[in-house]
Z-matrix of the N, CA and C atoms (Angstrom, degrees):
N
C 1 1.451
C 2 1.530 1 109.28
N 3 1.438 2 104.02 1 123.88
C 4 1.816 3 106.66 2 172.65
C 5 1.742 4 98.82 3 -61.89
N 6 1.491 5 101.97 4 151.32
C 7 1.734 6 116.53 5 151.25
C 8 1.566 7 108.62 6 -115.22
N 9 1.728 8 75.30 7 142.29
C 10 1.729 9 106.52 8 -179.10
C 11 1.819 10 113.99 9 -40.04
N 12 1.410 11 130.24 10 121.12
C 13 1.295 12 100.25 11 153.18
C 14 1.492 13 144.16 12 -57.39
N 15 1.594 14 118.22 13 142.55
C 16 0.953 15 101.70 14 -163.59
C 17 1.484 16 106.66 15 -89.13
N 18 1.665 17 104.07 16 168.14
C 19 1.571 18 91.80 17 -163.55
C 20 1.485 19 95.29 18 -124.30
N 21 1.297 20 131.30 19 -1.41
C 22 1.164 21 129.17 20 -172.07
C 23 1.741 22 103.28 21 165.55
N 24 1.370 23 105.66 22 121.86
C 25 1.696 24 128.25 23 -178.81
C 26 1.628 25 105.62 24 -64.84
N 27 1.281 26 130.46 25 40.92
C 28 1.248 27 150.45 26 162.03
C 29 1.744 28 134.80 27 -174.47
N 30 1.250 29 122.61 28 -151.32
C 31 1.493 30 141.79 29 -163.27
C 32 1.569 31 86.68 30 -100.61
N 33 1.570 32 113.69 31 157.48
C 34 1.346 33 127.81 32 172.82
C 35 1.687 34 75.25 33 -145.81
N 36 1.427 35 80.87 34 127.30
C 37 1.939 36 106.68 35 164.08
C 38 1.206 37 110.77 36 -96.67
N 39 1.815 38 110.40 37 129.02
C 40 1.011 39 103.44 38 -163.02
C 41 1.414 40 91.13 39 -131.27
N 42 1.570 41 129.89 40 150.42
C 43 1.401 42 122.64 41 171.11
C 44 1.851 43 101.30 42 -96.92
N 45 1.400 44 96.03 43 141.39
C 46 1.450 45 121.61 44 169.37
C 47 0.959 46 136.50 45 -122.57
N 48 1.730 47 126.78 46 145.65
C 49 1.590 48 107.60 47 -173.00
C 50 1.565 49 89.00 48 -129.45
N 51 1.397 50 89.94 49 154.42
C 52 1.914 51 118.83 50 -172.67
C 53 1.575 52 112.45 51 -65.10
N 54 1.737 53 103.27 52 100.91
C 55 1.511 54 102.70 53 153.31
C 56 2.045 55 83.30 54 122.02
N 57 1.407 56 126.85 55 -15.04
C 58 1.178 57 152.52 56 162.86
C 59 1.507 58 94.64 57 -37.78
N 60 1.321 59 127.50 58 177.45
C 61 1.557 60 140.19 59 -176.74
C 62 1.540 61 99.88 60 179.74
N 63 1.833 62 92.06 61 116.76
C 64 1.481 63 109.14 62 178.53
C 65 1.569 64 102.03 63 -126.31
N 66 1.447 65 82.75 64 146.93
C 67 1.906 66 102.76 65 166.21
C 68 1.364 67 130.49 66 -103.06
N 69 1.275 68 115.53 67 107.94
C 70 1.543 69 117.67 68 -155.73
C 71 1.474 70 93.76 69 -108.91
N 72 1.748 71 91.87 70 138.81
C 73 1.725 72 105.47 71 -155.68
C 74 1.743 73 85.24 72 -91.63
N 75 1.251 74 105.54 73 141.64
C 76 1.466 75 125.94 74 -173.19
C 77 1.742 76 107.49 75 -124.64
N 78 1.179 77 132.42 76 -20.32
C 79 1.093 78 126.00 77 143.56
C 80 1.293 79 153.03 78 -56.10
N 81 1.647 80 101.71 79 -34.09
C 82 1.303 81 118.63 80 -168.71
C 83 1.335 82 146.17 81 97.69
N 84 1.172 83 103.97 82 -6.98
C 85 1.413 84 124.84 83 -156.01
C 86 1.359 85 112.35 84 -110.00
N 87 1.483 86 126.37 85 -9.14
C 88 1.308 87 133.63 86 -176.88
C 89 1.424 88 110.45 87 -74.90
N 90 1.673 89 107.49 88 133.96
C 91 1.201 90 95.39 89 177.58
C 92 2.074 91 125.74 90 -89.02
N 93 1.590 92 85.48 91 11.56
C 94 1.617 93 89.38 92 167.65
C 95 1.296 94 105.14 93 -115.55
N 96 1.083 95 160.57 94 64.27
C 97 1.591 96 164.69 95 57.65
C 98 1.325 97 103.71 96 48.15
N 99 1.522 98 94.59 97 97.02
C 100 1.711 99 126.06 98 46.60
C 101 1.351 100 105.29 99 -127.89
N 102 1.807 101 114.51 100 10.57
C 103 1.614 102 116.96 101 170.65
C 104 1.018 103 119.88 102 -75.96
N 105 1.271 104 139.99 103 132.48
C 106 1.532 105 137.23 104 161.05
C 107 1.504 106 115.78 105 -51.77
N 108 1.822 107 108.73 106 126.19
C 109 1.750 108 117.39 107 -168.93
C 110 1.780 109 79.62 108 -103.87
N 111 1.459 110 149.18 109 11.44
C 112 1.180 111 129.16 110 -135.28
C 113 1.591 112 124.13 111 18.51
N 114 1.054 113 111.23 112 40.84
C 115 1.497 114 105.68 113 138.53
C 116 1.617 115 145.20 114 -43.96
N 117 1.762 116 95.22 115 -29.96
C 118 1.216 117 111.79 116 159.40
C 119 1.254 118 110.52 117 -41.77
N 120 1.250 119 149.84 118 -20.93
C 121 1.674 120 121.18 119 -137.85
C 122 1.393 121 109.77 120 -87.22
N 123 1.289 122 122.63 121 123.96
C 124 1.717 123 108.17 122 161.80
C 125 1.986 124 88.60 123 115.49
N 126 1.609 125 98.30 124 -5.36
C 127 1.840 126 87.02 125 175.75
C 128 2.043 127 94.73 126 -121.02
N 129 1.290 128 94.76 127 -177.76
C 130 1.343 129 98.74 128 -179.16
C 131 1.143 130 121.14 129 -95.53
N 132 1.502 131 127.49 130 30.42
C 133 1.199 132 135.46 131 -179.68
C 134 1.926 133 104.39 132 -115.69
N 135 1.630 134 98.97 133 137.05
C 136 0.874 135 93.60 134 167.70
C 137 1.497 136 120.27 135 -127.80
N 138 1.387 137 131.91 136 -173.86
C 139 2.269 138 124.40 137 -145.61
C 140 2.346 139 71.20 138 -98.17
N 141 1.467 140 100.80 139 164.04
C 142 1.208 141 115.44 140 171.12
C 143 1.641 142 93.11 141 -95.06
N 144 1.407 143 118.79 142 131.22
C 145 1.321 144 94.45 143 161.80
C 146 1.882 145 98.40 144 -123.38
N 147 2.071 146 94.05 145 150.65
C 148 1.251 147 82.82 146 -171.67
C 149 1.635 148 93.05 147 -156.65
N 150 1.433 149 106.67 148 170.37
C 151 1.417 150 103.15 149 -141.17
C 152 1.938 151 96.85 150 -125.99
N 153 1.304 152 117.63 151 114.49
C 154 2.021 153 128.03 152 -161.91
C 155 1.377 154 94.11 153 -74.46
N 156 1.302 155 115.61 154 118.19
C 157 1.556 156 134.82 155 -165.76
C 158 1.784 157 81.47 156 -85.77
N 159 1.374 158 140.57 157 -36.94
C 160 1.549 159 145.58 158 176.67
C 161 1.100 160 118.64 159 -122.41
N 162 1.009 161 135.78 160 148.97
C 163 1.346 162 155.46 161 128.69
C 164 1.496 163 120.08 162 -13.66
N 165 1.262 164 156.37 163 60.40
C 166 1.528 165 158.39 164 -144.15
C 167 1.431 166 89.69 165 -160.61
N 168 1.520 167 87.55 166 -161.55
C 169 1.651 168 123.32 167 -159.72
C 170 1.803 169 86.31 168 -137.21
N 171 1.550 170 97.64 169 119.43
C 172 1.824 171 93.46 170 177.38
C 173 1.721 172 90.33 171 -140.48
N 174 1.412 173 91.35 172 161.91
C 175 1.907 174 110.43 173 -149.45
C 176 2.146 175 96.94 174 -119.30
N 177 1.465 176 91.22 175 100.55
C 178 1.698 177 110.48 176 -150.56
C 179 1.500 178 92.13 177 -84.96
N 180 1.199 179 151.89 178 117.08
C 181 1.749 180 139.98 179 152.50
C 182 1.360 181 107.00 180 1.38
N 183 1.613 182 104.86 181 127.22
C 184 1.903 183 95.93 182 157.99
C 185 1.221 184 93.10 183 -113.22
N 186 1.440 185 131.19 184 -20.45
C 187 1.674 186 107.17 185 -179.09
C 188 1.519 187 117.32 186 -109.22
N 189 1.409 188 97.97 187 39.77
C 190 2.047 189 94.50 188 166.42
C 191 1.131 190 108.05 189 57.54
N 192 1.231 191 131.68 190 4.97
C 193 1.960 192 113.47 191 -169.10
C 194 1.250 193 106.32 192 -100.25
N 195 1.765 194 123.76 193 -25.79
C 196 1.415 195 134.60 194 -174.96
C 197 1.668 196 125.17 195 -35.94
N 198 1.505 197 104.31 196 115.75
C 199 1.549 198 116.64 197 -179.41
C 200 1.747 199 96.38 198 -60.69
N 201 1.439 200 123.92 199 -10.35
C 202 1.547 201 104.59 200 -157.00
C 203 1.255 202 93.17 201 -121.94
N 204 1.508 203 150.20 202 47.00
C 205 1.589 204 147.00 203 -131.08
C 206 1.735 205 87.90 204 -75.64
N 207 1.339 206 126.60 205 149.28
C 208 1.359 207 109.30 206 -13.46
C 209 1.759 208 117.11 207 -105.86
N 210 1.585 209 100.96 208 21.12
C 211 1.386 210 103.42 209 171.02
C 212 1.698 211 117.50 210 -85.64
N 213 1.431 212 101.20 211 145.60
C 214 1.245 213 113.35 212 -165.65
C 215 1.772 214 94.69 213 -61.17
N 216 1.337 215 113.87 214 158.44
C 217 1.890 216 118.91 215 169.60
C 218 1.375 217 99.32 216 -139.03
N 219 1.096 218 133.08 217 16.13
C 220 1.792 219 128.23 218 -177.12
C 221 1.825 220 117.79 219 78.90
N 222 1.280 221 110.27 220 25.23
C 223 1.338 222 108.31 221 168.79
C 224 1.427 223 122.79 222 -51.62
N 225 1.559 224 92.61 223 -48.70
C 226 1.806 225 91.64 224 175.79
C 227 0.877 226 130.66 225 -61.60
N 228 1.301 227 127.47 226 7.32
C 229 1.378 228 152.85 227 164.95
C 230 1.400 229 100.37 228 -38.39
N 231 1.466 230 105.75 229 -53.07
C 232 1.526 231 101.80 230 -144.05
C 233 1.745 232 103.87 231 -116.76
N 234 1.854 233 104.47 232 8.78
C 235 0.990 234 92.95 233 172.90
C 236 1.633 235 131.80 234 -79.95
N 237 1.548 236 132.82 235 -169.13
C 238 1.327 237 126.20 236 -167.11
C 239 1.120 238 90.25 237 -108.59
């Protein structure tokens, strides 16, 4: 299995509004990060898309490693 590039050694805060539908880039490669540009195309990764039950500020993976896609959980924690 390929891994995602990483696009950044933390969380990108992102503001959201309720009932909205976002595509969270899971490859890495997008150059609007942490949105999916489909950059993906032609790899085996595909964008999470997912839909802000509120209106807030929510904290999206920047380095692809996240057990909880597409909210960040502190993976980069442990990256090198």
């Amino acid at each position: 299995m390929f891994k995602p590039t990483i696009a950044q050694k933390g969380p990108y805060g992102v503001d959201v509004e309720a009932g909205k539908k976002y595509a969270w880039c899971a490859c890495g490669r997008s150059s609007k990060q942490p949105i999916c540009d489909g950059s993906h195309k032609g790899s085996a990764f595909l964008p999470t898309v997912f839909q802000a039950e509120e209106t807030k500020t929510v904290y999206l993976c920047g380095c692809k490693r996240t057990g909880n896609p597409p909210f960040c959980d502190g993976s980069h924690a442990g990256l090198d």
